[in-house]
C-alpha positions in Angstrom: 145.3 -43.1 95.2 148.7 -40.9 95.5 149.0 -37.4 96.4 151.4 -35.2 94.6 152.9 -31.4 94.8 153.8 -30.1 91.1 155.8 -27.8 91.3 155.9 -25.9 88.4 158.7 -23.3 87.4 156.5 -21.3 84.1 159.5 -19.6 82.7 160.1 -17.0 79.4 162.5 -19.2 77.7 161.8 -22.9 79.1 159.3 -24.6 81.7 160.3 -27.4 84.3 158.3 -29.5 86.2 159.6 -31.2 90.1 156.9 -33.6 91.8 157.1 -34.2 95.2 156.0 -37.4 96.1 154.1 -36.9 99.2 153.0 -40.0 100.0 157.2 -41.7 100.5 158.5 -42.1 103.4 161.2 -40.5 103.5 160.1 -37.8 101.3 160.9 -38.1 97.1 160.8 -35.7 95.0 161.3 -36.7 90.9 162.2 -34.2 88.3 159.5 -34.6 85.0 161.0 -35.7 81.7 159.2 -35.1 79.0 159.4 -36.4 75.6 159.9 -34.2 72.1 160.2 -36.9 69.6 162.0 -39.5 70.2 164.0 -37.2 73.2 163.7 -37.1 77.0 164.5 -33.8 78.9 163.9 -32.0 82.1 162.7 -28.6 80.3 160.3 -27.9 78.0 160.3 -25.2 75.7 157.3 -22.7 76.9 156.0 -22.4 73.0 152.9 -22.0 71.3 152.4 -22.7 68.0 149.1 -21.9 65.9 148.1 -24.5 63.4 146.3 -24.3 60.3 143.4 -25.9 61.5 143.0 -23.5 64.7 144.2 -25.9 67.2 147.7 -25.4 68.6 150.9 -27.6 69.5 153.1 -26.9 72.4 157.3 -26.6 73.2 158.3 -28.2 70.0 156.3 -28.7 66.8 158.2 -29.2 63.1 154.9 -29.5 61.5 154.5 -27.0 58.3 151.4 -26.2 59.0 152.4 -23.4 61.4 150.6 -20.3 61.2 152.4 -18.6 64.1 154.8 -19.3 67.0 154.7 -17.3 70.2 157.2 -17.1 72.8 157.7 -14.6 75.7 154.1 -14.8 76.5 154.9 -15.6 80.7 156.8 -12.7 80.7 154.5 -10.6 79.0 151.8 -11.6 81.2 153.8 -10.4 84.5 155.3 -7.1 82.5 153.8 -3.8 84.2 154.4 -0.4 85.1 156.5 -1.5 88.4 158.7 -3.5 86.2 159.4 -0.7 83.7 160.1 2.0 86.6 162.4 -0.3 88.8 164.0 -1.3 85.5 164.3 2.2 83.8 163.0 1.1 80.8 160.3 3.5 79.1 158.2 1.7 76.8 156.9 -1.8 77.1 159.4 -4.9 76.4 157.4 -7.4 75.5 153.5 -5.3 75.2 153.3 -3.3 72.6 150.9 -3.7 69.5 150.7 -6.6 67.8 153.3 -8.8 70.0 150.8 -11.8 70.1 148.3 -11.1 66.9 144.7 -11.9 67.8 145.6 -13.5 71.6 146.7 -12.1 74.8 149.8 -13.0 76.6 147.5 -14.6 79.8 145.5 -16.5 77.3 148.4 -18.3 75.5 149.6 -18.7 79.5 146.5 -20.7 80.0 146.8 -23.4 77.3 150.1 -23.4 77.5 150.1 -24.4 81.8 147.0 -26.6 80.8 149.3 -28.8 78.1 151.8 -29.0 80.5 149.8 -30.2 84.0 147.7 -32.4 81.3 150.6 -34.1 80.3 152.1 -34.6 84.1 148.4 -35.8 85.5 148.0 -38.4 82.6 151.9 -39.7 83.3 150.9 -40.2 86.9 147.4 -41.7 86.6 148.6 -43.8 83.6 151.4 -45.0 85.7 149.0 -45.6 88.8 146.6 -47.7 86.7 149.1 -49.3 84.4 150.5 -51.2 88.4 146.8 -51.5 90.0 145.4 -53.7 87.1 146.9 -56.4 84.7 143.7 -56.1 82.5 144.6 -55.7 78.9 143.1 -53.6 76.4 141.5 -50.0 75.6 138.2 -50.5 76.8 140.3 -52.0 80.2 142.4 -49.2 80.0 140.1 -46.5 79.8 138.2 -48.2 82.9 141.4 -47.9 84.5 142.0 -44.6 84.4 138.4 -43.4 86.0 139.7 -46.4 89.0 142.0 -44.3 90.0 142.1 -41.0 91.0 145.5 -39.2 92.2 145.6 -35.7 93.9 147.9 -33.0 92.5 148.7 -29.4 94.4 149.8 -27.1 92.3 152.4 -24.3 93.2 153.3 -21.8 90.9 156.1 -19.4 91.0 156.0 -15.6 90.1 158.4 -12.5 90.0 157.9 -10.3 92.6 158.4 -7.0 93.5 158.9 -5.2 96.6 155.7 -3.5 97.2 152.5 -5.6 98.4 150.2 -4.0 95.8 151.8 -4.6 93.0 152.6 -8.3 94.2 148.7 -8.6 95.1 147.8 -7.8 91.9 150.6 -9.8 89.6 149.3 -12.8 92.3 146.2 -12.5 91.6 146.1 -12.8 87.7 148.3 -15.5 87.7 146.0 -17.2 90.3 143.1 -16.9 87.8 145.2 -18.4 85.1 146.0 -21.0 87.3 142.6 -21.6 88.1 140.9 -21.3 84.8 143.7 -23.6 84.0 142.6 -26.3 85.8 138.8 -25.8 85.3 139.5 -26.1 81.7 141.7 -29.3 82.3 138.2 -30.6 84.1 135.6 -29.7 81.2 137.7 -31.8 78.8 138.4 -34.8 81.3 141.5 -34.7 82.2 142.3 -35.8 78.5 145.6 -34.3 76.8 144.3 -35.9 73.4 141.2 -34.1 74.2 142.2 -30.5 75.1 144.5 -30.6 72.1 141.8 -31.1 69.5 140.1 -28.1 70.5 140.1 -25.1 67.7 140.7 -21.4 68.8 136.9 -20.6 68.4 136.3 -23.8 71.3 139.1 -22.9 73.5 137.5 -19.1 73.8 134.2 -20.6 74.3 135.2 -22.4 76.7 137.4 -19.7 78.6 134.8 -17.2 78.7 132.3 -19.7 79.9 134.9 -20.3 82.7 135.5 -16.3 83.5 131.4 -16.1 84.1 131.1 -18.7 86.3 134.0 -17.5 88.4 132.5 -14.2 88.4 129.0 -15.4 90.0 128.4 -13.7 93.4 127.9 -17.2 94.8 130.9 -18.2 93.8 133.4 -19.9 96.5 137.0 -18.7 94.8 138.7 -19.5 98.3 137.3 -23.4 98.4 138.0 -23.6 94.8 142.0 -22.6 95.3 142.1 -24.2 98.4 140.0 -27.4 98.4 138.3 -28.2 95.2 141.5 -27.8 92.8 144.7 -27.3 95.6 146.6 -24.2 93.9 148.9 -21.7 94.8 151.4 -19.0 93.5 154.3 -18.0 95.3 157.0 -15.5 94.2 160.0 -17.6 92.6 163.1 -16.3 94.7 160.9 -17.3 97.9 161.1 -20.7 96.3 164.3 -21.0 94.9 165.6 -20.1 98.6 163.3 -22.8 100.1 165.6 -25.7 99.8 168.4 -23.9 101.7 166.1 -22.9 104.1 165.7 -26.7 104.7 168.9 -28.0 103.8 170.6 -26.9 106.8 173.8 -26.3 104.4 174.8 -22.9 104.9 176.6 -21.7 107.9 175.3 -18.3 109.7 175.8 -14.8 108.3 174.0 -12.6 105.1 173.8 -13.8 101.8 172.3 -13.3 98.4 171.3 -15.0 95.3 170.5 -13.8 92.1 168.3 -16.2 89.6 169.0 -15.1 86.1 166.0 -16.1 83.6 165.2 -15.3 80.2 162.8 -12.1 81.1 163.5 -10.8 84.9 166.5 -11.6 87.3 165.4 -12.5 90.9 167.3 -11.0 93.4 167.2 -11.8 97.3 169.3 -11.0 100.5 168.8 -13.2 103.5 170.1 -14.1 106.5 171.2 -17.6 108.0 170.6 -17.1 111.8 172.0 -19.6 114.7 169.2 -21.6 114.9 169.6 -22.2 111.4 166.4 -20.0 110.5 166.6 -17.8 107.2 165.0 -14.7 107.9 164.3 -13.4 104.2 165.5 -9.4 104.3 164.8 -8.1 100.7 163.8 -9.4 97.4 162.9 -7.8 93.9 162.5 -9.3 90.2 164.5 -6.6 87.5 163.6 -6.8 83.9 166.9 -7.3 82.8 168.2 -10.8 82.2 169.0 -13.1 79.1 166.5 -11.4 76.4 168.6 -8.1 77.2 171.9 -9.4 76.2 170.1 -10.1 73.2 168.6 -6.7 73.1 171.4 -5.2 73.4 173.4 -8.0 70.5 170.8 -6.6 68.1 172.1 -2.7 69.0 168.3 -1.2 68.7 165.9 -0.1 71.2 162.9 -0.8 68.6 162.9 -4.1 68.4 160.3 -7.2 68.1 159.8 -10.4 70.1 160.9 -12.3 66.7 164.0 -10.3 66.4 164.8 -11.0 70.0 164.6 -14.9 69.6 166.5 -14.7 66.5 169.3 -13.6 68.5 168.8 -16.0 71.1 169.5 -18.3 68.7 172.7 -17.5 66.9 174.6 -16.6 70.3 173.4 -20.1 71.6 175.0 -21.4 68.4 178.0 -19.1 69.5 178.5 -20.8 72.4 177.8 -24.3 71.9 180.8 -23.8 69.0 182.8 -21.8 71.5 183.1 -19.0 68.6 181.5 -16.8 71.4 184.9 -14.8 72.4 185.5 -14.2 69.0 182.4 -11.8 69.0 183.4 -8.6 70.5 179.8 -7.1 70.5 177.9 -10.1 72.2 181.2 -10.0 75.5 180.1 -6.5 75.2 176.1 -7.2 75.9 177.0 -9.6 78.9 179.2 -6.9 80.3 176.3 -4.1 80.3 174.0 -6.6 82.0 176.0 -7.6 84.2 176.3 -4.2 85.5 173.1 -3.6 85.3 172.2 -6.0 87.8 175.2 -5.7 89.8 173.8 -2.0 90.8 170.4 -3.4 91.3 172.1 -6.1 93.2 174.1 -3.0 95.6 170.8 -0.8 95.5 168.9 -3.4 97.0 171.3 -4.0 99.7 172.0 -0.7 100.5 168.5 0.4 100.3 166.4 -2.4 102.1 169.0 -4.8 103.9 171.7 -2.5 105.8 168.5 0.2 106.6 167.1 -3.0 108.6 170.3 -3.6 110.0 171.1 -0.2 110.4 171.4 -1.1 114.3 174.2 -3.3 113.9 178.1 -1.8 113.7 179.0 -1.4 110.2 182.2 -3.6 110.3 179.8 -6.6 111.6 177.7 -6.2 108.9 180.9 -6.8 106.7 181.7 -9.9 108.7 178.8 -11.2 108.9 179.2 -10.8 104.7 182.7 -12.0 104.7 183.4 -15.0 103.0 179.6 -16.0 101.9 179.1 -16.3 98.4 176.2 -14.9 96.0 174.5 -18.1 94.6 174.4 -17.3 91.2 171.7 -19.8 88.8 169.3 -20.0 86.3 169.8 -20.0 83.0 172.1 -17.6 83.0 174.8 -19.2 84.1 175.1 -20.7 80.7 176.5 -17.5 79.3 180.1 -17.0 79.8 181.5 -14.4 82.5 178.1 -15.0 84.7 179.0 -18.8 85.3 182.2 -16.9 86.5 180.7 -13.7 87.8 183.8 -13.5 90.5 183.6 -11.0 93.3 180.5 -8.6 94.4 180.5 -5.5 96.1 177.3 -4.8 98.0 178.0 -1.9 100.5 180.4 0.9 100.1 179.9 2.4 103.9 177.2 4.7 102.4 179.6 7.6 101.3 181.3 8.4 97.8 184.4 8.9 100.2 184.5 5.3 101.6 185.2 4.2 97.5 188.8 5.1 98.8 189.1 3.9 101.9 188.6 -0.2 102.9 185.1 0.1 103.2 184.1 -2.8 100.9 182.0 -5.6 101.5 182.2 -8.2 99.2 180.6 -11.5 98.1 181.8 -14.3 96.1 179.5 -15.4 93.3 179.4 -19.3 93.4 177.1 -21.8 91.5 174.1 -23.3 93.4 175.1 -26.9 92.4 177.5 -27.0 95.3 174.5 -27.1 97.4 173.0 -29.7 95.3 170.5 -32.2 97.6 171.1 -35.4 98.9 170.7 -37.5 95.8 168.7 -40.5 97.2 165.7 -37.4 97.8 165.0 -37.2 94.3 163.8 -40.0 92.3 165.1 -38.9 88.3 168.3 -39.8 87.0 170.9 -37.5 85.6 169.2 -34.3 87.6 172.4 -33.5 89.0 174.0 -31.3 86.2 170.6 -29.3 85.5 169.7 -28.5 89.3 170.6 -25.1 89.0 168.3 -24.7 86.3 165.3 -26.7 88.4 166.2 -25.6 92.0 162.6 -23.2 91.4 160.6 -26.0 90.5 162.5 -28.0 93.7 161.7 -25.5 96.0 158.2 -24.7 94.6 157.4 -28.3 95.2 158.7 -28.2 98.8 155.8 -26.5 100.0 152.7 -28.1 101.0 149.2 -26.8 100.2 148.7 -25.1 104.2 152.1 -22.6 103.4 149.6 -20.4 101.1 149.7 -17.4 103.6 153.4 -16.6 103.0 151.8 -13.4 101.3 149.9 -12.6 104.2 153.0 -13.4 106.5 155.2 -11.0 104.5 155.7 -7.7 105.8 157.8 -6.4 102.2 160.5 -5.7 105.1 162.0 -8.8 106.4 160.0 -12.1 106.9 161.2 -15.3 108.2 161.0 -18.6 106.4 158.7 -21.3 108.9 158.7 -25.0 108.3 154.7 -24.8 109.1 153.1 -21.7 108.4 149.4 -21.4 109.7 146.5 -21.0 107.0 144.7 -17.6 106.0 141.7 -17.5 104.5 142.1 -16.1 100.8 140.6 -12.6 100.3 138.0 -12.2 98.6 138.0 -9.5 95.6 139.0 -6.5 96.8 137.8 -4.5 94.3 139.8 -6.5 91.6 139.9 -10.3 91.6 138.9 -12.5 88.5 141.6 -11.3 85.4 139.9 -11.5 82.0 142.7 -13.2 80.0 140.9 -13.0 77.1 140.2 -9.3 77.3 143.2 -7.9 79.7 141.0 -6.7 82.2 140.1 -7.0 85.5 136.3 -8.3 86.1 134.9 -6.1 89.2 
C-alpha cells in the first residue's frame, strides 16, 4: 500500500494533476500525464461532452455523436455576487439562462473531478499491482487490483475572495462536490470503465441518492472529509505561494504574484521575513483574465459561452502563427486587461497591504519593494505583452500629488520558472517548461491532510504560512452546508 496527495489544480480552460509521493524518502512529487489518443500531456482539457446515448466523454472526444459540449462550467460554479461587485461587472458572465441546457455548472463539476481522480487512482493501483504480482491474466488482474489498496488525499484549489463569508460559502460547495465526488467514485468501484457507462438518468440517481445521505442528521461530514475520504479545498493563490514558502528562494522584502487563468486572476501580496517565514498580507481572485480578452475580441457585452470559446480559438491560432501583432483589435483586448488588473493589482496594495503596514516609514515600504519582482504565471503568460508585463506600480504615496513627485514604488514582473524546483524532487520528465502552468497543482500537493485549518487560521488581514499547522475540527452546517448541485441550492 502507498500513500498519495493529488493535488488537483480544476481550472476554466484546462485541469492539471501533481502527486506527491508521500511515502519517498526524500520527498517526490510526479506531474500526471494523461493520454488523448495516441498523445501524452500534463493538462487536460476540463470538457464535457454529452453523447447520444446519455453517457458523456471527458477533455477530448472527436466522436460525432455529440449532443453538446460544455466548458466554463468550474468557473461558473465559483461565479457570485462578490465576484461581479469586486469585478464591476453587472450581469452574470458565465450564469445566465440556458448556459449549460438541462445541467448545472456544480453537476458537470462533479463528473467532470470524478473522471479525472478515476483515471489518476486506477494509474496508481494498476501500477501497484502490475509490480506486486507476476500473475497473468484478467481474472489475475482483477484479483490484483482488490490486493492492493493505495490511499489518495485530495486537495483542491479555489478562488478566493477577501471576506471570510463569502470564502466559507464558495468552500463549502466545492467541498460538497468534492465529496459527492468521491462517494460516487465509491458506488461504482473505483472503475473509470464503470462510471463512464453510466446514462444521465443513472448519474442523477445516483447524485441525489448521495445529497440525502449526506443530509442525514446522523451524518459524520467531519470524519467523512477528514478520515473516511481525506479531502480538502484551499484557495489557489495560498497554493500557488506554497512552494516559495518552502523553497527558501527568495530573499526578504514584499512581493506579489498574480496567477492569470482562463476565468479569475489571483492576486496576492506577501512578505519574505528574516527567518525566511512568508507572512501572507492580502489576496483576492478578480473576474477578469483570459476569457475577457476574448470578450472584449468579440466587441459585445451580450455574449455566449460558445461565442467566447470560439474566440479562444482563433487568437490561439493567431499566436501559434505569430499573425497575432497583425491584429490591431486582439493588442487592443490584452491592453484593457491588463489595466484592468494592474488597478486591481494597486487597489489591493494600497487598500489592504500598506493599511497593515501603515506603521512603517513610507520610503521603507519602497525599499523593502525595491527590486522584487511580481511573479507573473498561469496561463496567461502565453499571451504576448503579459509574458513581458515589464514594470508595476503598486503605491503612489497615497495622494494624486505624489503622481508628480518620486513617490513610486515599483515591481518587476518576472516569470515563476526562474524559481522552478530542484529537478530530482519531481519524478515526470519534460515538467520544466510547463511549471508555471502547474505550480497550483505543485503547491496544492505540498500540503498534507492536517494543514486543513488554514481557513480557520486566516484572519482575511494578514496570516502567516506554517510548515505544521495544528488541526480544527470542521464545522458543522452553519445554517448552510450540503450544496445541491443538482438543484443549485443550499440543503438546510
Amino acid at each position: 500500500m502507498a500513500n498519495y496527495v493529488v493535488g488537483l489544480d480544476f481550472g476554466t480552460y484546462q485541469t492539471k494533476v501533481c502527486i506527491n509521493h508521500l511515502d519517498s524518502n526524500p520527498q517526490q512529487y510526479e506531474f500526471f500525464k494523461f493520454k488523448a489518443d495516441e498523445d501524452e500531456g500534463f493538462f487536460f482539457l476540463s470538457k464535457v461532452f454529452y453523447l447520444k446515448d446519455h453517457t458523456f466523454r471527458y477533455g477530448y472526444y472527436n466522436g460525432e455523436d455529440v449532443l453538446n459540449e460544455f466548458n466554463y462550467f468550474k468557473i461558473a460554479s465559483a461565479e457570485d455576487e462578490r465576484f461581479k461587485l469586486v469585478s464591476k461587472i453587472k450581469k452574470p458572465v458565465y450564469n445566465y439562462g440556458g448556459s449549460f441546457g438541462e445541467f448545472s455548472p456544480e453537476f458537470l463539476s462533479v463528473i467532470f473531478i470524478t473522471n479525472i481522480l478515476l483515471t489518476v487512482k486506477q494509474h496508481f493501483n494498476s501500477s501497484a499491482n502490475s509490480v506486486s504480482s507476476p500473475r497473468k491474466g484478467l481474472f489475475s488482474r482483477l484479483r490484483r487490483i482488490k490486493e492492493v489498496s493505495n490511499t489518495f488525499s485530495v486537495r483542491l484549489g479555489i478562488p478566493t475572495e477577501y471576506s471570510k463569508k463569502v470564502n466559507l460559502l464558495r468552500r463549502k460547495k466545492f467541498e460538497t462536490i468534492l465529496l459527492i465526488s468521491e462517494i460516487l467514485q465509491k458506488k461504482n468501484e473505483y472503475s473509470l470503465t464503470t462510471f463512464q457507462s453510466l446514462t444521465k438518468t443513472e448519474l442523477f440517481e445516483n447524485i441525489s441518492s448521495i445529497l440525502n445521505e449526506l443530509n442525514l442528521p446522523d451524518t459524520d461530514l467531519e470524519k467523512l472529509m477528514n478520515e473516511d475520504y481525506r479531502i480538502s479545498v484551499y484557495p489557489e493563490s495560498a497554493a500557488g505561494l506554497l512552494y516559495f514558502a518552502k523553497s527558501g528562494k527568495l530573499d526578504t522584502g514584499i512581493y506579489a504574484a498574480i496567477d492569470i487563468g482562463g476565468g479569475t486572476s489571483d492576486i496576492s501580496f506577501f512578505n519574505v521575513q528574516h527567518d525566511k517565514k512568508i507572512m501572507y498580507l492580502a489576496s483576492e481572485s478578480f473576474l477578469t483574465a483570459c476569457n475577457n480578452i476574448y470578450i472584449d475580441y468579440i466587441g459585445r457585452s451580450d455574449v455566449t459561452l460558445q461565442q467566447i470559446s470560439a474566440a479562444e480559438k482563433k487568437i490561439i491560432e493567431l499566436i501559434s502563427k505569430k499573425e497575432w501583432d497583425d491584429d490591431k483589435k486582439y493588442r487592443n483586448s490584452i491592453k484593457k486587461v491588463k489595466l484592468l488588473i494592474e488597478g486591481r493589482l494597486k487597489y489591493l496594495f494600497n487598500n489592504s497591504v500598506f493599511s497593515q503596514l501603515g506603521y512603517i516609514n513610507p520610503s521603507n515600504i519602497r525599499y523593502a519593494c525595491h527590486g522584487k519582482p511580481c511573479l507573473v504565471y498561469g496561463g496567461g503568460i502565453s499571451h504576448p505583452w503579459i509574458s513581458n508585463w515589464g514594470g508595476l506600480m503598486i503605491y503612489d504615496g497615497g495622494i494624486a500629488a505624489s503622481l508628480c513627485n518620486d513617490n513610486y514604488t515599483y515591481m518587476d514582473t518576472r516569470n515563476v520558472n526562474a524559481y522552478i524546483p530542484d529537478q530530482s524532487q519531481i519524478k515526470s520528465k519534460n515538467w520544466e517548461k510547463y511549471f508555471s502552468l502547474m505550480i497550483v497543482a505543485f503547491g496544492l500537493s505540498y500540503l498534507h491532510h492536517k494543514d486543513h485549518n488554514y481557513w480557520e487560521d486566516h484572519d482575511y488581514k494578514s496570516i502567516q504560512l506554517k510548515d505544521i499547522l495544528e488541526e480544527v475540527p470542521h464545522p458543522r452546517n452553519e445554517g448552510m452546508y450540503i450544496y445541491n448541485v443538482l438543484e443549485r441550492r443550499w440543503n438546510t
